[in-house]
N, C-alpha and C positions, 0 to 999 in steps of 0.2 A: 866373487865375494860371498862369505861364506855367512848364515844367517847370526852372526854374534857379528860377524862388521859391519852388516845392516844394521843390526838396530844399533851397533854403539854410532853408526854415523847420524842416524835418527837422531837419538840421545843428544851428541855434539850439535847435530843444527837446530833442535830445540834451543841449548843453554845459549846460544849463539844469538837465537836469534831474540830470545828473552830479555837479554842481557839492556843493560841500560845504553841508547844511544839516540838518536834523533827523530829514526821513527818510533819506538817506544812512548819517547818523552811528548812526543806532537799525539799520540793517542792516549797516553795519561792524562794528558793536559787538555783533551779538547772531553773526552768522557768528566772528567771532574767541572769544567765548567760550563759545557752545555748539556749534559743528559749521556743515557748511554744511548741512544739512538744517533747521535751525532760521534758516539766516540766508537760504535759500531761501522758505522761509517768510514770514519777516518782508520779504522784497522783495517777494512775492506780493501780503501784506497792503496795503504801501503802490503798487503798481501798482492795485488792487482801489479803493482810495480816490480814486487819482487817475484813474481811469475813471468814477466813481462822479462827479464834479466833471465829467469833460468832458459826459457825458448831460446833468447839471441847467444846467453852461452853455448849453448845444445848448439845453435847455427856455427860457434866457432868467430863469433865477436869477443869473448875474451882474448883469445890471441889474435884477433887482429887490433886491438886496443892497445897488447904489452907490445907488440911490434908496429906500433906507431904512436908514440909517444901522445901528439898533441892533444888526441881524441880523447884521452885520459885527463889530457890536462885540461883538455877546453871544459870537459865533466868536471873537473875538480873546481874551476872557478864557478862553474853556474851552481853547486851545488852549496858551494860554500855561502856565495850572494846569497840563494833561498835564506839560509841560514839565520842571514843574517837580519835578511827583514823580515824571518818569524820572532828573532830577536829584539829588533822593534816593535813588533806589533804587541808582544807580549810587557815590554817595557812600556811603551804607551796605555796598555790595559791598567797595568799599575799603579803610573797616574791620574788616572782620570777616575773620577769618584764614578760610584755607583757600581753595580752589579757585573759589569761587562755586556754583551753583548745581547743584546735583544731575543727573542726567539722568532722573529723575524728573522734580523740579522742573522741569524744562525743558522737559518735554513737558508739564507740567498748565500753563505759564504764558503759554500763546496768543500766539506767534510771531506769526499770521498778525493775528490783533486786533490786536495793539499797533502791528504795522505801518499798518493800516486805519488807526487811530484819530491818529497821526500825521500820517497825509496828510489825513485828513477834517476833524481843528482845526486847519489852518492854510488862513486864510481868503485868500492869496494863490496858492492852487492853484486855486481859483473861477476868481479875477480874471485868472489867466493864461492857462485855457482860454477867458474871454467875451472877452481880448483880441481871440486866434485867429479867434473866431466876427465879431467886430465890428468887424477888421481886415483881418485877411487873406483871411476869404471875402467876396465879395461879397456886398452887398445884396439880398437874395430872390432867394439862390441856392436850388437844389433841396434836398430831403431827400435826395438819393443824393451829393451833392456834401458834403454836412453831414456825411453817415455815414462816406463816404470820407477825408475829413479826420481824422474821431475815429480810425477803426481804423487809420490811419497812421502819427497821434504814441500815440496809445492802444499800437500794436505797439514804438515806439521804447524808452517807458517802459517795457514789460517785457523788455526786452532790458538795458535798464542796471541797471534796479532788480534783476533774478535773476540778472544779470554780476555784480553787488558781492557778492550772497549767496555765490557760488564762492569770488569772486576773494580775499575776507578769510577766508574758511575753508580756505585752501592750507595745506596745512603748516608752509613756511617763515614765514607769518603769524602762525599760531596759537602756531608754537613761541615768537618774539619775546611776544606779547603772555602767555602762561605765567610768561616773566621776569620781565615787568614789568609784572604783573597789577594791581597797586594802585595803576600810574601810570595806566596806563590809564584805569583807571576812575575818577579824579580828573579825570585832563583830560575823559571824556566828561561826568561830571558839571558842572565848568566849564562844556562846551560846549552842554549841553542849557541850563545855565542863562541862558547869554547867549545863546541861541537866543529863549528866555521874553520876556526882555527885549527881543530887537530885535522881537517879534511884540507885546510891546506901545506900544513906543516907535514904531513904524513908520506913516507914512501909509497908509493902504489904497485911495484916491481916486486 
């Protein structure tokens, strides 16, 4: 790989992984309503997940997932359920007067987990690290070439996922979503929800 496909593959798993989808929205959403300390956290949790995917790609668990169907599938339903009751929980935030969640609460309710568990049920985090592996590195390439790949985009990912944690707990952010706290939390409930649905609607092959 020649150093202009390095970095445009850099470049692509940045926009990739910026891009708006579940674990985004779960670290936009938890930085705007508890602090950035908490949405630091949950960017952690889902960096922690999606390293946790590049190793078992690197192991050659992506292709044992596309060549056995279920294990994809049984990832697609627990990921999708997640989904779904963060979709509740943020529908229920909606309703219920007041501020949301306590700073107690906040701190007993595992940032860093929920971010994890985000990135780890969704079965297309696999599939796009064993791309990397079964694309873009050569064919019996070395383990230092393997390694050096993962701490790469492994580095990229925690740079954006603990960017959003900041970037949504500014002030001017936080002050906005205070406002319009129960919009919010509608549209992210929405959004987790059609997130569920495109994870189960979605080819994985």
């Amino acid at each position: 790989m020649t150093s202009f496909e390095f970095i445009a593959l850099l470049l692509a798993w940045g926009l990739a992984g910026g891009s708006p989808g579940p674990a985004t929205l779960t670290i936009a959403g938890t930085a705007m309503g508890q602090g950035r300390r908490a949405g630091v956290l949950t960017g952690a949790g889902v960096w922690a997940g999606s390293a946790l995917w590049g190793l078992a790609a690197m192991a050659g668990m992506g292709a044992l997932m596309l060549s056995n169907a279920w294990i994809a599938e049984g990832l697609r339903y627990v990921g999708a359920g997640y989904l779904l009751f963060l979709a509740a929980k943020s529908l229920r935030s909606a309703l219920t007067p007041g501020k949301g969640l306590s700073l107690k609460d906040a701190e007993a309710s595992g940032h860093f987990r929920r971010g994890f568990l985000v990135h780890l049920t969704n079965p297309k985090a696999i599939l796009a690290w064993g791309a990397v592996y079964a694309v873009v590195v050569p064919p019996g390439a070395p383990l230092v070439t393997l390694l050096g790949t993962f701490a790469a985009l492994s580095t990229v990912s925690a740079v954006i996922f603990l960017c959003y944690g900041v970037l949504f707990s500014g002030r001017g952010v936080v002050r906005v979503y205070s406002a319009a706290r129960r919009w919010f939390e509608l549209a992210f409930a929405a959004l987790f929800g059609a997130a569920a649905i495109k994870i189960l609607t979605a080819r994985l092959a």
